[in-house]
Rosetta silent file (secondary structure, phi, psi, omega in degrees, C-alpha in Angstrom):
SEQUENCE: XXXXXXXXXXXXXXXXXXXXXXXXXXXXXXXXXXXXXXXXXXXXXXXXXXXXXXXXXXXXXXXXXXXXXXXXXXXXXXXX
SCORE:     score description
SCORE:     0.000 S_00000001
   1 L     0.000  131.009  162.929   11.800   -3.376   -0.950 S_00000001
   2 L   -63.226  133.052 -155.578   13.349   -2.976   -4.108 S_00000001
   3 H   -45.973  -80.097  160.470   11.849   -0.523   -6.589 S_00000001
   4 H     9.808  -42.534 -165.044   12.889   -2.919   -9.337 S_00000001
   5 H  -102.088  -15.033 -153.421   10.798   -5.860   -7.969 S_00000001
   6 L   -89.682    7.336  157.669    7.653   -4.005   -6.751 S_00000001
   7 L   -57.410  -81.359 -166.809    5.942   -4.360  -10.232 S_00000001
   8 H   -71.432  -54.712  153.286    5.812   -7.687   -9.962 S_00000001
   9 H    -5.873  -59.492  170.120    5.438   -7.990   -6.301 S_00000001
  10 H   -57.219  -39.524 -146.717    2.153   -6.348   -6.687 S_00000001
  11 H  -103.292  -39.703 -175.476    0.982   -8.172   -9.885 S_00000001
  12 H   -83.551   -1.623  172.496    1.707  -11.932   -7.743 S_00000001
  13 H   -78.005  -30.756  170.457   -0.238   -9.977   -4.382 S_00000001
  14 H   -73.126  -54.297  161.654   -2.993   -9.081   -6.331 S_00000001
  15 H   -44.330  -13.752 -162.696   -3.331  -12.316   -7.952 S_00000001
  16 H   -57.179  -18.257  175.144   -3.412  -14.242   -4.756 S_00000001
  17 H  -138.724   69.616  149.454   -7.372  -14.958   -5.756 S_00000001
  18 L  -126.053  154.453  177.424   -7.775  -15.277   -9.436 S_00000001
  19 L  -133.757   15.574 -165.813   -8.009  -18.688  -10.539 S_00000001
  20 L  -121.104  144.214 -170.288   -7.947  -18.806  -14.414 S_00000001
  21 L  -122.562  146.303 -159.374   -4.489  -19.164  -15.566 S_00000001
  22 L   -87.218  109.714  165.882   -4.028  -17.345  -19.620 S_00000001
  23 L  -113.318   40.347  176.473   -2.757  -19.785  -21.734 S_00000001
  24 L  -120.670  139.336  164.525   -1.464  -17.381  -24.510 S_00000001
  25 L   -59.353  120.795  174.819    1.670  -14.767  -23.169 S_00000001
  26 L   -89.732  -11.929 -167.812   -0.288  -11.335  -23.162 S_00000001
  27 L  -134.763  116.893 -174.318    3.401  -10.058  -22.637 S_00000001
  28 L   -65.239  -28.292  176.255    6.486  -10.145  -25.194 S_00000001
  29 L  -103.093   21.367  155.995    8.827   -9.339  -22.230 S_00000001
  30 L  -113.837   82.790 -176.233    7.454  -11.479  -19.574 S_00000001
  31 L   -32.846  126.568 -151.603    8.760  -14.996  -20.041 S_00000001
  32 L   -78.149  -15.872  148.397    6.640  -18.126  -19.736 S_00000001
  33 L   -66.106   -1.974 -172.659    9.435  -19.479  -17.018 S_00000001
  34 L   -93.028  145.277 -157.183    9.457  -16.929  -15.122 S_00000001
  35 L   -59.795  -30.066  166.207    8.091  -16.863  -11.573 S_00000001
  36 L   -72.595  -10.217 -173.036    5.762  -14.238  -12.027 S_00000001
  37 H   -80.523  -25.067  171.312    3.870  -15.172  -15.460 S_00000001
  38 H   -60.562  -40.156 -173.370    0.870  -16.822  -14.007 S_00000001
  39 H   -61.636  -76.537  164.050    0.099  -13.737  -11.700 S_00000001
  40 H    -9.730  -43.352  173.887    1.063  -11.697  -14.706 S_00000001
  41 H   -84.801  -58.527  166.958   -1.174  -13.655  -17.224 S_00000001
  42 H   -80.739    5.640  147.214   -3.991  -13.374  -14.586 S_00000001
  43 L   -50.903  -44.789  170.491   -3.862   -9.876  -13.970 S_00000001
  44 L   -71.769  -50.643 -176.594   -4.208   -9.299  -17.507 S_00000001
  45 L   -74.172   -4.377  173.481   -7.159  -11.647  -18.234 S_00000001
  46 L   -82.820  -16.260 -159.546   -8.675   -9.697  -15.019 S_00000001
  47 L    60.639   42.912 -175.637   -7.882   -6.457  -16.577 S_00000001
  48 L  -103.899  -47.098  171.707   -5.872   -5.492  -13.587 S_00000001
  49 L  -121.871   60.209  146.159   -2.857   -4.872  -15.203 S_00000001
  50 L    -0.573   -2.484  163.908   -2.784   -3.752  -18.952 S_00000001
  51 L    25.709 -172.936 -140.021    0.899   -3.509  -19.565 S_00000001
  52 L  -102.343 -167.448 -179.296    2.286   -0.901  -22.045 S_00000001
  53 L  -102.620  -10.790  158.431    0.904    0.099  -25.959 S_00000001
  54 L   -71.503  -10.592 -154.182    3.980   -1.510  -27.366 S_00000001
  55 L    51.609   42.416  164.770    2.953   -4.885  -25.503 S_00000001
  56 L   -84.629 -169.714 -179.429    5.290   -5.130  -22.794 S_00000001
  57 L  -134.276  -46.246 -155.258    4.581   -5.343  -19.265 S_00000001
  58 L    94.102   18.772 -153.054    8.156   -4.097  -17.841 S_00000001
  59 L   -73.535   -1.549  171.621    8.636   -6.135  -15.107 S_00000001
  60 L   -98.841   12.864 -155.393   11.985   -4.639  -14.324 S_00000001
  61 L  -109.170  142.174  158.449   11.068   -0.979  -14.316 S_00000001
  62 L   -29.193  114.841  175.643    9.597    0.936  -11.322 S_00000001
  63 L   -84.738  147.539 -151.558    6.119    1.223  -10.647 S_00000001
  64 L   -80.374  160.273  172.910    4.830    4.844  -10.978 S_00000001
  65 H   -77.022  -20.250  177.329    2.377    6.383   -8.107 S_00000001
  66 H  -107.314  -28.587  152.615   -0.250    6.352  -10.765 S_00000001
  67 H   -33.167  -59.652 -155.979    0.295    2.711  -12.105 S_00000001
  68 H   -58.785  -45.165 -178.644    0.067    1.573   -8.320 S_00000001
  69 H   -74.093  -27.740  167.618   -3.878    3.557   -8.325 S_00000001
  70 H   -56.627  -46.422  164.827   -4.437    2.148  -11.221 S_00000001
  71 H   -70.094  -55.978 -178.489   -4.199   -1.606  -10.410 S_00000001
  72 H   -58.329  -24.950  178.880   -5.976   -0.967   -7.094 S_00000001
  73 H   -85.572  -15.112  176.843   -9.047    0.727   -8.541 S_00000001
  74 H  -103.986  -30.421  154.441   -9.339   -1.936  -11.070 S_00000001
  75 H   -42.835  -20.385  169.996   -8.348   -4.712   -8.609 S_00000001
  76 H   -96.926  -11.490 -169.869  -11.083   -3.227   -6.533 S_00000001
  77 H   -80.519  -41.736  166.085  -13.686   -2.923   -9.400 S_00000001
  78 L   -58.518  -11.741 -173.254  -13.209   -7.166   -9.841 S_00000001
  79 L  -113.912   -7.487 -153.603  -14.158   -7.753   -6.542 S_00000001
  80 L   -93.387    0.000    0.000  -16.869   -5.244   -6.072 S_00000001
């Protein structure tokens, strides 16, 4: 899989059960056309994914080995 993609890959796998869709952009670089901003918006209102302190998300850049633990321990803390 490409590195590139496996942000957001993750952020629409995780979402696969949230149901509240955001209806403000929590992210200046993740576009409100884009195929990914509903997972993206509910990841964020889940606190799953927290995107950067400038208030990007990054959706082109590689995710990190400690991003990737990061979403799963708080993707597992929402369901728990």
């Amino acid at each position: 899989m490409n590195h590139c993609l496996l942000k957001t890959t993750l952020a629409a796998l995780f979402a696969a059960t949230a149901f509240n869709v955001s209806a403000a952009n929590p992210f200046a670089d993740v576009d409100t056309s884009s195929w990914a901003y509903q997972a993206v918006s509910q990841l964020s209102d889940q606190g799953v994914v927290d995107g950067y302190p400038d208030g990007t998300f990054k959706p082109d850049a590689n995710v990190t080995r400690a991003e990737f633990a990061a979403m799963a321990i708080r993707d597992r803390k929402s369901v728990v």
